[in-house]
Backbone as ProteinMPNN parsed JSONL, in Angstrom:
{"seq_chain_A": "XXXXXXXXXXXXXXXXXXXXXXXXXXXXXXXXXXXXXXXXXXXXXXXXXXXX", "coords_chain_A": {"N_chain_A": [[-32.812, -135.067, 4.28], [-31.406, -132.064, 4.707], [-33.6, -128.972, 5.296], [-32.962, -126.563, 5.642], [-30.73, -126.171, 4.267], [-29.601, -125.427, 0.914], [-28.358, -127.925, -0.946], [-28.46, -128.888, -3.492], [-30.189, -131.18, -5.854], [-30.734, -134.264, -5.167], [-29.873, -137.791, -7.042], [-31.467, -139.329, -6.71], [-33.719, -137.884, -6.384], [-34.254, -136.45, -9.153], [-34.415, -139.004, -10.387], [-36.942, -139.779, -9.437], [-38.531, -137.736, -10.762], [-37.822, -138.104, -13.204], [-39.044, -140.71, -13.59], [-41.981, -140.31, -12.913], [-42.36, -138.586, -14.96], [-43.47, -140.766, -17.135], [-44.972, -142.444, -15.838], [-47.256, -140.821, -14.925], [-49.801, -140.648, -12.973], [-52.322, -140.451, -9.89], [-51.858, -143.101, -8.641], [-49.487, -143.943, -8.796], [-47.964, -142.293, -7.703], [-48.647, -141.406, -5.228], [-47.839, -144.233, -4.17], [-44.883, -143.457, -4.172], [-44.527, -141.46, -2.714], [-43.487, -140.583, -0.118], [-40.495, -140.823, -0.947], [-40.971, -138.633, -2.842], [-41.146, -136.53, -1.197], [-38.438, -136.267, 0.507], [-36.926, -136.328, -1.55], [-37.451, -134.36, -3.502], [-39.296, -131.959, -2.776], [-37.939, -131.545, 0.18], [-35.413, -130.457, -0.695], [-36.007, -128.591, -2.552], [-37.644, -126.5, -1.379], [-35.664, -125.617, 0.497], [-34.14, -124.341, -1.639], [-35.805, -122.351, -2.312], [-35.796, -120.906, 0.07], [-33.217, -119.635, -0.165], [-30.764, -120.605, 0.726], [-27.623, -121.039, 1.145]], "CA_chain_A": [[-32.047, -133.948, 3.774], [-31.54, -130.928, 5.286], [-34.025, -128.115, 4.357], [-31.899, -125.133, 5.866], [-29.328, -125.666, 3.362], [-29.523, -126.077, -0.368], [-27.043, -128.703, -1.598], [-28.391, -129.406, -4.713], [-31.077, -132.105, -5.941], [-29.763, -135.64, -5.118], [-29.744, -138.39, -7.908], [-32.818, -139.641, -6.524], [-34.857, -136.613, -6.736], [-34.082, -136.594, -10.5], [-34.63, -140.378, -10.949], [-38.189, -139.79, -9.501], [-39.461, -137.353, -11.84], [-38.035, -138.918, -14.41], [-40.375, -141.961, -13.173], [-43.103, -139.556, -13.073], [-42.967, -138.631, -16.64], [-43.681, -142.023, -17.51], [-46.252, -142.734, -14.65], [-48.071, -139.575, -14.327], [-51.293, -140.834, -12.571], [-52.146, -140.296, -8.721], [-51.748, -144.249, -7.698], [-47.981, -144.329, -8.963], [-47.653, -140.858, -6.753], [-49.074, -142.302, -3.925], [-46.76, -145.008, -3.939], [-43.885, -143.1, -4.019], [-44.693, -139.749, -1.96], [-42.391, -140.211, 0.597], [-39.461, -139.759, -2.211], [-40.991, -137.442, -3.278], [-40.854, -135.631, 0.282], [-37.146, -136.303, 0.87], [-35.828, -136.022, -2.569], [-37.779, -133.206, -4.605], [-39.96, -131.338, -1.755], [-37.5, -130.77, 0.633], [-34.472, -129.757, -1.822], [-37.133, -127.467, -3.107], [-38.136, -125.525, -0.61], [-34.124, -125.403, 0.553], [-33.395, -123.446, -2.729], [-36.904, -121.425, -2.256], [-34.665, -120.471, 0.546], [-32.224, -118.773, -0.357], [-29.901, -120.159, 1.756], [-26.697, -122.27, 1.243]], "C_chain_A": [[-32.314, -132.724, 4.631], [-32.18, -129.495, 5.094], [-33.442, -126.714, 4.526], [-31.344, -125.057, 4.958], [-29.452, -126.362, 2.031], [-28.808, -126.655, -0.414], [-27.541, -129.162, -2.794], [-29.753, -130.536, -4.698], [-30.304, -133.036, -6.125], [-30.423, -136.387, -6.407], [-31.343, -138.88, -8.105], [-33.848, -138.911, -6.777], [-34.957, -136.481, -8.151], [-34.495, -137.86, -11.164], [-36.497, -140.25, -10.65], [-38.927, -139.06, -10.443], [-39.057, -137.583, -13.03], [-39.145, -139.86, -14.573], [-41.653, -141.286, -13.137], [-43.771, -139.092, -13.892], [-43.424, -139.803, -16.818], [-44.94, -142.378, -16.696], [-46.742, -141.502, -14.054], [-49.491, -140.017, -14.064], [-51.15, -140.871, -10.754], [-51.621, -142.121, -8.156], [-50.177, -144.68, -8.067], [-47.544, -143.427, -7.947], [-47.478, -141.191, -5.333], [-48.162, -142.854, -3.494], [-44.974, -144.766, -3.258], [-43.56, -141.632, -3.251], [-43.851, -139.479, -0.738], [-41.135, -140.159, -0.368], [-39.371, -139.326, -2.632], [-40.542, -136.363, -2.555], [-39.718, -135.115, 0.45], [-36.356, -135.549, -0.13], [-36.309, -134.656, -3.301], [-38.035, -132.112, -3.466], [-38.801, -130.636, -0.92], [-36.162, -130.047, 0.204], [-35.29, -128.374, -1.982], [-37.605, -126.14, -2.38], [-36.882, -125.035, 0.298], [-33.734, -124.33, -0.155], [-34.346, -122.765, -2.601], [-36.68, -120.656, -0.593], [-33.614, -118.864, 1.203], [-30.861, -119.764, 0.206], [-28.702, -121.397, 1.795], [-26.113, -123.129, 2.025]], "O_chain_A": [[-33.401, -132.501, 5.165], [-31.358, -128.664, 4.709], [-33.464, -125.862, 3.638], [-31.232, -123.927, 4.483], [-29.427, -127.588, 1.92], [-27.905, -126.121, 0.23], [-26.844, -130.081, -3.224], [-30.315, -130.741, -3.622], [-29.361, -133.017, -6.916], [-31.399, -135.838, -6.919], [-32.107, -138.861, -9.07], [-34.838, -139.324, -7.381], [-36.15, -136.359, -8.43], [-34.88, -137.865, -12.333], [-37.276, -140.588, -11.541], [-39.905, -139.586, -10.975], [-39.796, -137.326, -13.981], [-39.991, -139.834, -15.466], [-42.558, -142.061, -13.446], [-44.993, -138.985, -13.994], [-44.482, -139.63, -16.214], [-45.967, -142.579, -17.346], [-46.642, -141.215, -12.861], [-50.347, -139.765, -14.912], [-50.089, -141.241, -10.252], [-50.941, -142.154, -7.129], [-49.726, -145.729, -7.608], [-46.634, -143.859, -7.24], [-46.507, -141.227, -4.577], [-47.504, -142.378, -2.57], [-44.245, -145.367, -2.469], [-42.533, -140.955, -3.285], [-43.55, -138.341, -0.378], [-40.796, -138.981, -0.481], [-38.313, -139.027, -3.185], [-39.803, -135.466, -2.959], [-39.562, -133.899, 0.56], [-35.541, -134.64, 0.031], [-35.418, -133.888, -3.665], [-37.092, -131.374, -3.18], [-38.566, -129.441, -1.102], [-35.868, -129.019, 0.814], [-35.017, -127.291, -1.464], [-37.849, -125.031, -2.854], [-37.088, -123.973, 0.887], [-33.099, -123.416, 0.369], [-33.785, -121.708, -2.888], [-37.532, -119.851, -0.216], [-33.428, -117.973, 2.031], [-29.791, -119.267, -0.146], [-28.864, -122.474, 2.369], [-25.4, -124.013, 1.549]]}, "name": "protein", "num_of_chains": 1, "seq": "XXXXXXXXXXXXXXXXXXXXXXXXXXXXXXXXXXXXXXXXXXXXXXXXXXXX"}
C-alpha cells in the first residue's frame, strides 16, 4: 500500500484486528506481523498524514 496517500483501511486490515480480538497474545502477532505492516501500519500512518 501506498503510505503517501490515505485510501482508506483495506478489508484485510479490518479482518486482522478483528482476528486479534480473539487472539490477543504475542505468538498469534508474530505470526501475522507482516499483515499487520501492510494492512493496519501502513494505512495508519497514511491518515497520520494528512494527506490524500
Amino acid at each position: 500500500m501506498d503510505t503517501k496517500h490515505f485510501q482508506g483501511f483495506p478489508k484485510e486490515g479490518l479482518k486482522f484486528l478483528a482476528n486479534l480480538m480473539r487472539n490477543n497474545n504475542r505468538e498469534w502477532f508474530t505470526k501475522h506481523k507482516s499483515l499487520y505492516k501492510e494492512s493496519v501500519e501502513a494505512p495508519a500512518q497514511a491518515f497520520g498524514t494528512g494527506k490524500k
